[in-house]
C-alpha positions in Angstrom: 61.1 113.1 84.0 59.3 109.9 84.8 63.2 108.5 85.5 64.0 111.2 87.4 61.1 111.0 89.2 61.4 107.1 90.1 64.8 107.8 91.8 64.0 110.8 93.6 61.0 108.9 95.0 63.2 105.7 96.0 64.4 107.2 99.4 61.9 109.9 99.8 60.1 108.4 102.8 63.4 107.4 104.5 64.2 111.1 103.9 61.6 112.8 105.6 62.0 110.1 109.2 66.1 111.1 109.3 64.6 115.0 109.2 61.5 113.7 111.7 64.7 112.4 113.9 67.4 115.7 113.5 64.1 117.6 114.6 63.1 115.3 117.5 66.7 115.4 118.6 67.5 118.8 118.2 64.2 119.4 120.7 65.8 117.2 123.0 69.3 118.7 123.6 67.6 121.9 123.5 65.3 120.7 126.6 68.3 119.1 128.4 70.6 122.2 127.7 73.1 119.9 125.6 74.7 120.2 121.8 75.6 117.7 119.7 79.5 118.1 119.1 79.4 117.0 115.7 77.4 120.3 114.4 80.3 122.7 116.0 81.5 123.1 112.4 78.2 123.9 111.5 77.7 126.3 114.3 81.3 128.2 113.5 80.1 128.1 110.0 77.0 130.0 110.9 78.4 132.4 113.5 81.0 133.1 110.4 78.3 134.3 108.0 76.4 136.6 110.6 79.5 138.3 112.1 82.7 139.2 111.1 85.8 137.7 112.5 87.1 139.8 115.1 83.9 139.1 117.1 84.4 135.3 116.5 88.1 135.5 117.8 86.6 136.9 120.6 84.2 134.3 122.0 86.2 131.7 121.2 89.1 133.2 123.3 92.0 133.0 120.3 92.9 135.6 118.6 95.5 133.5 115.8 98.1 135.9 114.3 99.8 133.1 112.1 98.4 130.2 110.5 99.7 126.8 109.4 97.2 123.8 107.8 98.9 120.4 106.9 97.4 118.4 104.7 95.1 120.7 103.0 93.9 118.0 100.0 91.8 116.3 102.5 89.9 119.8 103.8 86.1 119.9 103.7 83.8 122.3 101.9 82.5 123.2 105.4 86.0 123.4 106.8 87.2 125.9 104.2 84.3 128.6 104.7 85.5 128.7 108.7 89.1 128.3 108.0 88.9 130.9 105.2 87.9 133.0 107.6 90.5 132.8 109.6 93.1 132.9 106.9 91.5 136.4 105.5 91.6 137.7 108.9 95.6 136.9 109.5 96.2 138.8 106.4 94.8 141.3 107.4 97.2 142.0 110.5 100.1 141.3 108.6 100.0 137.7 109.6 101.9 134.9 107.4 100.3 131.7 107.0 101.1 128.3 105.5 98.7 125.8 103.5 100.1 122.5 103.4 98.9 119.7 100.8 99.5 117.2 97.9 96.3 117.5 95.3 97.6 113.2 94.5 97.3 112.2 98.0 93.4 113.0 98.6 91.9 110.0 99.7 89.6 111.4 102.2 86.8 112.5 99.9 84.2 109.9 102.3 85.2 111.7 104.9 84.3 115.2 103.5 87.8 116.1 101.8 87.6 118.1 98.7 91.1 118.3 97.3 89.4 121.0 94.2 89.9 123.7 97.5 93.4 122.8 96.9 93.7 122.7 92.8 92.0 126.2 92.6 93.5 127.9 95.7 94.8 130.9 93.8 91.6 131.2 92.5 89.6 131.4 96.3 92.0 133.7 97.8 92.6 137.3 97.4 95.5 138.2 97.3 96.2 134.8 95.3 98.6 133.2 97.7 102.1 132.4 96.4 102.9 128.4 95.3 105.7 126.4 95.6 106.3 123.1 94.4 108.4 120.8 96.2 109.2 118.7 93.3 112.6 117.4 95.1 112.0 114.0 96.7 114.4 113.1 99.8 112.6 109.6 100.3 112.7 107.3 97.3 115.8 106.4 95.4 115.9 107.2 92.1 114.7 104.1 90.3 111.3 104.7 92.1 111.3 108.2 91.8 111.7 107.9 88.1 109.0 105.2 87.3 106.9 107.1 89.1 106.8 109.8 87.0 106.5 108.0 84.2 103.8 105.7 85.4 101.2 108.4 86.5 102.4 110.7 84.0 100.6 107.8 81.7 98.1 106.8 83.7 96.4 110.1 84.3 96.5 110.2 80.8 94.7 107.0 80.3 92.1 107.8 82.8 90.9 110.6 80.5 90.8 108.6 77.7 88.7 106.4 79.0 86.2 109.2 81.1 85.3 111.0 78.1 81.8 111.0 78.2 81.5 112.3 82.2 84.0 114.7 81.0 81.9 116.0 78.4 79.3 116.5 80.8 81.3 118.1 83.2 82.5 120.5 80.3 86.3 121.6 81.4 85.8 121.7 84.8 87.6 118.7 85.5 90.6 116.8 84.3 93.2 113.7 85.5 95.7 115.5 83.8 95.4 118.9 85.2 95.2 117.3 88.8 98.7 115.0 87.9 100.7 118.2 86.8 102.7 118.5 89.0 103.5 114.6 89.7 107.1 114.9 88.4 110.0 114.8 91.2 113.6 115.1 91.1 116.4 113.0 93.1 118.5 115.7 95.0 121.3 115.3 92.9 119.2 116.2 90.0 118.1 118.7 91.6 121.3 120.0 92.5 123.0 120.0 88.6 119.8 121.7 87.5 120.7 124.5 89.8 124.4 124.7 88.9 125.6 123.2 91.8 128.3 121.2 92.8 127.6 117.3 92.3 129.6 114.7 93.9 129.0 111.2 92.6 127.1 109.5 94.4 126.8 105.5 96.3 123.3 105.8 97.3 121.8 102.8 95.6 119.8 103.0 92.8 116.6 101.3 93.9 114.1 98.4 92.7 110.7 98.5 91.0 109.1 95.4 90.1 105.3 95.2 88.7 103.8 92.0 87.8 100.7 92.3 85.5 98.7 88.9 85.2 96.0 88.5 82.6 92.2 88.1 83.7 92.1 85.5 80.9 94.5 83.0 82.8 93.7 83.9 85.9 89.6 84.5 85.7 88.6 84.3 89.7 90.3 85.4 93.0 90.9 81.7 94.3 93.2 81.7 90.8 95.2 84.4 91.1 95.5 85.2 95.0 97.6 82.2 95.9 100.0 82.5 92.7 100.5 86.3 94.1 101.0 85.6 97.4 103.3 82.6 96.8 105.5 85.0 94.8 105.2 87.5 97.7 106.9 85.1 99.9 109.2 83.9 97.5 110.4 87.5 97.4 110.6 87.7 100.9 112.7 84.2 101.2 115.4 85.8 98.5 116.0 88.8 100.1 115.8 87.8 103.3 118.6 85.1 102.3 120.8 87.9 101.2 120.6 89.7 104.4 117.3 92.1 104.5 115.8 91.6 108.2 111.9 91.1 108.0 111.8 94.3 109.6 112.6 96.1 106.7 109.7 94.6 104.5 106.2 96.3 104.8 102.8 94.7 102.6 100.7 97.7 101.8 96.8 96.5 101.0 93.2 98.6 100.0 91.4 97.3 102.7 91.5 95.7 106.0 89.4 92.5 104.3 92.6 92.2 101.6 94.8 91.2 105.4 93.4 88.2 106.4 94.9 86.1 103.3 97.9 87.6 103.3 98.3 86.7 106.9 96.5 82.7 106.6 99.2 82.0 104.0 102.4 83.2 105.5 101.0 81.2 108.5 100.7 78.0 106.2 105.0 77.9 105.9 107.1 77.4 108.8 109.2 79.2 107.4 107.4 82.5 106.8 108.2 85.7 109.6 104.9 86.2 111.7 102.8 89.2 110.0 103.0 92.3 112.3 99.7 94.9 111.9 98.3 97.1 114.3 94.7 96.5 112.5 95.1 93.0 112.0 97.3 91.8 115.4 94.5 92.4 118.6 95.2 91.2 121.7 91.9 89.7 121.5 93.0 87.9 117.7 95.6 85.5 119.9 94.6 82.3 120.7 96.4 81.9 123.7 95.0 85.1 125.2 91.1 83.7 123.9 91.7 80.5 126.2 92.9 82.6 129.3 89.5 84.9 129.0 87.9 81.9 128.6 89.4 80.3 131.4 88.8 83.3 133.7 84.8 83.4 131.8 84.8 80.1 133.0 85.7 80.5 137.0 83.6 83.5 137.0 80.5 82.4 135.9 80.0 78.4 135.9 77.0 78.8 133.5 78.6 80.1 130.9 78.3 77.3 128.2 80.3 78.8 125.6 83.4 79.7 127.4 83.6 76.1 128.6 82.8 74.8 125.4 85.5 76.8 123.6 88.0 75.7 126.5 87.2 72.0 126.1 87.6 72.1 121.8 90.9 74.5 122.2 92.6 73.4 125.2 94.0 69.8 124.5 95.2 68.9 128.0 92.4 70.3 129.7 90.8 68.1 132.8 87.9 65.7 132.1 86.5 67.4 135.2 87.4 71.2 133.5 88.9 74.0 135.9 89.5 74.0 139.4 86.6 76.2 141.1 89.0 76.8 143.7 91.3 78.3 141.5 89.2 81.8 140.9 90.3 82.2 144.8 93.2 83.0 144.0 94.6 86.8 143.6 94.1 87.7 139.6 98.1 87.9 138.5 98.8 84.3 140.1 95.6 83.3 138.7 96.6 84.0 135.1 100.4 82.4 136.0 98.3 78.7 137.2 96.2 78.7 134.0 99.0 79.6 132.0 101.2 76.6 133.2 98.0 74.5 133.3 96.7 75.1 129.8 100.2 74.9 128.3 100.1 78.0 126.4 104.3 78.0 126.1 103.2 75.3 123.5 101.4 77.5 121.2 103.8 78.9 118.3 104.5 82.9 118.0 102.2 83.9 120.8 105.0 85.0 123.0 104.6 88.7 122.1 101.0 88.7 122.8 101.0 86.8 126.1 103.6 89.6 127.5 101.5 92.2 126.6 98.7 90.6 128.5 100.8 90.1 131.3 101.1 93.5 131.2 98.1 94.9 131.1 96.8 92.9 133.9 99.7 94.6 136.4 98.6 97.9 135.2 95.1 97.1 135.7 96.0 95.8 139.3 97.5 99.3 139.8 94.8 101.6 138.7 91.4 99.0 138.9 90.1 96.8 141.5 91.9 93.5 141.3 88.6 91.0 141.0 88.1 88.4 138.3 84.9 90.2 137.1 86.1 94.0 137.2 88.8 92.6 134.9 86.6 90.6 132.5 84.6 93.9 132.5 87.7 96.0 131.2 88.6 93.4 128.8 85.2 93.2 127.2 85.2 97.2 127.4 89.3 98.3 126.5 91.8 95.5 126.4 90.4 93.5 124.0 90.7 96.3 121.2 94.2 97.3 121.8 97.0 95.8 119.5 100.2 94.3 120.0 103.1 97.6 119.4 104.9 96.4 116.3 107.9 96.4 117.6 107.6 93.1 120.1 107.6 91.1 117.0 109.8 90.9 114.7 108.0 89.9 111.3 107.0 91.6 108.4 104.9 94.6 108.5 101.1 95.0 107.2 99.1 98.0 106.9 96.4 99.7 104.6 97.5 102.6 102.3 95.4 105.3 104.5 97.3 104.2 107.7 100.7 104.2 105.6 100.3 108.0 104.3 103.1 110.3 105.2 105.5 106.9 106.0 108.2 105.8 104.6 109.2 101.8 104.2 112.3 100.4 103.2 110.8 97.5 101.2 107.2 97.5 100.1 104.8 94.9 98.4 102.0 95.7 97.1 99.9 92.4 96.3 96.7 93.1 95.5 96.5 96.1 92.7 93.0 94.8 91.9 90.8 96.8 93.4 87.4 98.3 91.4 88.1 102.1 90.4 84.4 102.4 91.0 81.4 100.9 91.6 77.2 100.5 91.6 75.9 99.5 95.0 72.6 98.6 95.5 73.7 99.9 99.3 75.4 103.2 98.4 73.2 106.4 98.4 74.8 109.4 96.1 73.1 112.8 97.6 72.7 114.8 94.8 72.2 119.1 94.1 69.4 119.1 91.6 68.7 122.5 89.7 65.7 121.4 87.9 62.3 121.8 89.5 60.3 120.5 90.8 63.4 118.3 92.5 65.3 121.5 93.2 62.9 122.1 96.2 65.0 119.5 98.4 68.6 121.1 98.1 70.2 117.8 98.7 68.3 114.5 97.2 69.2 110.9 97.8 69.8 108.2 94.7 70.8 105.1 94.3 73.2 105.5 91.6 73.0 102.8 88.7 74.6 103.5 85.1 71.2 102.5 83.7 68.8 104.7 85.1 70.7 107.8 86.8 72.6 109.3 83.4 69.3 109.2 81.9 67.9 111.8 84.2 68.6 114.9 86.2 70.8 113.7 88.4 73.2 112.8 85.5 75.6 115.7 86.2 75.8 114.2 89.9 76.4 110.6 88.8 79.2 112.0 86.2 81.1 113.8 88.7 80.6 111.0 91.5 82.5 108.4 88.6 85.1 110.9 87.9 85.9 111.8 91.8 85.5 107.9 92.5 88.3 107.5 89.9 90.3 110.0 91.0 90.7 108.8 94.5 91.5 105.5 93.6 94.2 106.9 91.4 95.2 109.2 94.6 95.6 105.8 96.5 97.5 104.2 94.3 100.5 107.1 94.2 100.2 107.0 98.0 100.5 102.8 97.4 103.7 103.3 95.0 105.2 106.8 96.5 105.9 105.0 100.1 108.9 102.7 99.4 112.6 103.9 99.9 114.6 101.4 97.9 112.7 98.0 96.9 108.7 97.9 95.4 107.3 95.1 94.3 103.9 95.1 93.1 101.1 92.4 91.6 98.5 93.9 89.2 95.7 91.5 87.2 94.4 92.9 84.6 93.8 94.2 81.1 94.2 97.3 78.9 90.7 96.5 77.6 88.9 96.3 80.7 89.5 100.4 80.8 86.7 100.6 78.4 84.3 98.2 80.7 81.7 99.7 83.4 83.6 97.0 85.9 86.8 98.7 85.4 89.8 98.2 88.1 93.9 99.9 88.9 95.0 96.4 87.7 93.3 97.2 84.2 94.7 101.0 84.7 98.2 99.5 85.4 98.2 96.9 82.2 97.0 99.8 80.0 100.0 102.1 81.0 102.4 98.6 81.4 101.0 95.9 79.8 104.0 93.5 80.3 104.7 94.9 84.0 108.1 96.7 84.4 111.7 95.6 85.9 114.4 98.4 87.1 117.5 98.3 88.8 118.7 95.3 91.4 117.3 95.1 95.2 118.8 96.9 97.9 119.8 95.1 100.8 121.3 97.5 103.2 118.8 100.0 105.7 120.1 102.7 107.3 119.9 100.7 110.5 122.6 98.3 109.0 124.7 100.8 107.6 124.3 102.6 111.3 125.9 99.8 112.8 128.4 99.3 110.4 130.0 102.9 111.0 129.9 101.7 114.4 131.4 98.5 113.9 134.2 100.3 112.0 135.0 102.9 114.8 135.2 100.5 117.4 137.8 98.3 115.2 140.0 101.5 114.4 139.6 102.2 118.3 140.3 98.7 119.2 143.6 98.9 116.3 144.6 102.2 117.8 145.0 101.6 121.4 148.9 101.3 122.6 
């Protein structure tokens, strides 16, 4: 109790002012005739449970006959009471509707998705609806498809080894295994002679799967093992680039935005390396020849501003003794741009040609819309421009993006560097709201902690804590399948870690990958031919039969 009582106590106070604040607001909006959009859910929720759903069609204007929700893993609790709702309703007018949703691609739960609405569907709806498994897979050859199967097969299977004692707690209600059931897919043509139908042999290509596991005991810190991956990475790229793969086949999938930035500083390092292409990554604002033309213009607009000229005079090597013209910011904004870029000599700067034309851009279309002044401009870069990225296709490089942005794609080639993220963790920062059914806590129904495997198992919030572990683990599993399920024909990946490190409370996928692979795998022979290439080939060919052809 006195454990329990120490973390319930921790954010008490902090508590009670975010309740003091909802009140104050809700007062507020309620005096200025406004409502927070945010709490519509809420508000549908609410109107839900005190009418029935004719009524609700009514005032909202819809009356929906058929219904259709794509992916359904990533639904909230709160979404699922109103779209239940809905779904019951459609039923009962002889309406047909379609849920949508892979159980191994949830990896929405801090945004409220709860892929258990999923897993025990048949259970919530009455009648139980009727499943179908689409178990054939149209995207990945067959090499990937297979070591897929085999790899989170296993690795489900390791994750319950090693959550035994949350499971325990959670007694049967939940299970890696159970939620990695269905994980086995089929190539079509597998698919095919398991019905009994007609095969023809095939010349799809077989695929490649490469997974390189590195021991933490040779390579104990980041700074040891990050450049060894990524020189390997770019090895990779240099041989299958030399046999004919364009750069725009390739794609790097990381965790995190953070996991970017080195991936991008050391293909920059060699001359030889494609520019890295990321819509996250690649701002107009992240060019340095854009940063000295805002400077520039900072500059003419306002003659105080220190730190634009101070940034012009330490970037811009040919830059005047005297600095900038004042006359200059008479002129009309596009030739303005046109004189600084000749003056500043920006055609010098390497791989910023992409960037530059989209800024070129995006000052005629502000011309046509906005007032043409310096400082209306400065004002809309500050406010819009500044945030907007490069479209990938104006440079032709090698593709980065996280695994949340890549779900649903499809890549030709995929690398996957960095397989070294934790598959959980104790922050001092994070807050884990809790349910507590024991009094006197139960009075609050939700309670703040700050979980820590020393003092929350120990108490009443242990249940909580156990489940948190078990989801955390869970979605990290969820993002790697998304990670491994994206290539089409060639996936490399880099893992550190050890089977050992399973059983450790600072446990990571690299230590989940060396426990199901603990030498790292090697299957089948890249593919060097996209579907662009083979396009062009067909054409090729047809013109040269027309070309043979002709009298």
């Amino acid at each position: 109790q006195a454990n329990s009582a120490r973390l319930a106590m921790t954010h008490l106070k902090p508590l009670c002012l975010l309740d003091a604040i909802d009140r104050e607001v809700a007062d507020i909006n309620a005096e200025t005739s406004r409502f927070n959009l945010a709490k519509t859910p809420i508000l549908l929720s609410r109107m839900v449970g005190e009418s029935d759903a004719p009524f609700v069609f009514e005032k909202i204007g819809a009356l929906l006959h058929h219904v259709m929700i794509d992916e359904f893993q990533d639904t909230s609790t709160l979404q699922w009471k109103n779209f239940r709702v809905l779904l019951l309703e459609s039923l009962a007018k002889g309406g047909h509707n379609l849920l949508v949703g892979d159980v191994k691609q949830s990896i929405y739960r801090w945004r409220g998705g709860d892929w258990r609405i999923l897993g025990d569907i048949e259970h919530k709806m009455v009648p139980p609806p009727q499943i179908r498994n689409l178990d054939v897979n149209r995207r990945s050859a067959a090499n990937i498809i297979h070591f897929n199967n085999e790899f989170f097969r296993d690795a489900a299977r390791e994750l319950e080894k090693a959550s035994l004692s949350e499971l325990t707690i959670l007694r049967g209600t939940f299970s890696f295994v159970d939620a990695y059931a269905d994980v086995k897919q089929f190539t079509p043509e597998e698919a095919a002679a398991a019905a009994g139908d007609p095969v023809e042999a095939s010349a799809t290509p077989e695929g490649f799967v490469s997974v390189t596991v590195l021991v933490p005991s040779e390579y104990t810190k980041r700074d040891d093992w990050e450049p060894a991956i990524l020189d390997d990475v770019k090895a990779q790229v240099r041989a299958l680039h030399a046999e004919g793969l364009p750069y725009s086949a390739m794609t790097i999938l990381v965790r995190n935005n953070s996991d970017m930035q080195p991936v991008i500083e050391s293909f920059a390092e060699d001359e030889d390396m494609p520019p890295i292409v990321s819509d996250e990554a690649f701002l107009l604002s992240a060019s340095p020849a854009n940063m000295l033309l805002i400077a520039a213009l900072r500059t003419l607009d306002d003659p105080s501003d220190v730190v634009s000229q101070y940034y012009l005079r330490t970037h811009a090597g040919d830059l005047p003794a005297e600095g900038l013209d004042p006359q200059l910011a008479q002129l009309p904004l596009y030739e303005l741009i046109e004189t600084l870029y000749r003056d500043l000599h920006l055609d010098t700067i390497p791989r910023q040609d992409a960037y530059l034309f989209a800024f070129f851009d995006a000052v005629l279309d502000f011309q046509h819309s906005e007032s043409s002044d310096l400082h209306s401009f400065l004002t809309y870069w500050d406010e819009r421009l500044a945030n907007q990225s490069i479209p990938a296709g104006q440079v032709n490089g090698i593709r980065i993006i996280t695994i949340h942005k890549a779900k649903g794609l499809e890549f030709h080639t995929v690398f996957m560097p960095f397989c070294t993220w934790a598959l959980e963790r104790d922050r001092a920062t994070d807050l884990l709201w809790c349910t507590p059914t024991e009094e006197p806590f139960s009075e609050l129904e939700l309670l703040p902690i700050t979980p820590s495997s020393r003092t929350a198992p120990n108490s009443v919030f242990g249940r909580d804590y156990a489940e948190s572990h078990l989801l955390s683990r869970l979605d990290e599993l969820n993002a790697l399948y998304v990670g491994f399920t994206r290539p089409a024909q060639n996936f490399d990946a880099w893992a550190v870690g050890d089977a050992d490190g399973l059983t450790k409370a600072k446990r990571t996928v690299g230590d989940l990958i060396a426990a199901v692979i603990p030498g790292g795998t090697l299957l089948g022979e890249p593919v060097l031919t996209t579907d662009e290439a083979k396009e062009e080939n067909r054409r090729s060919e047809e013109r040269r039969v027309g070309k043979e052809c002709r009298p």
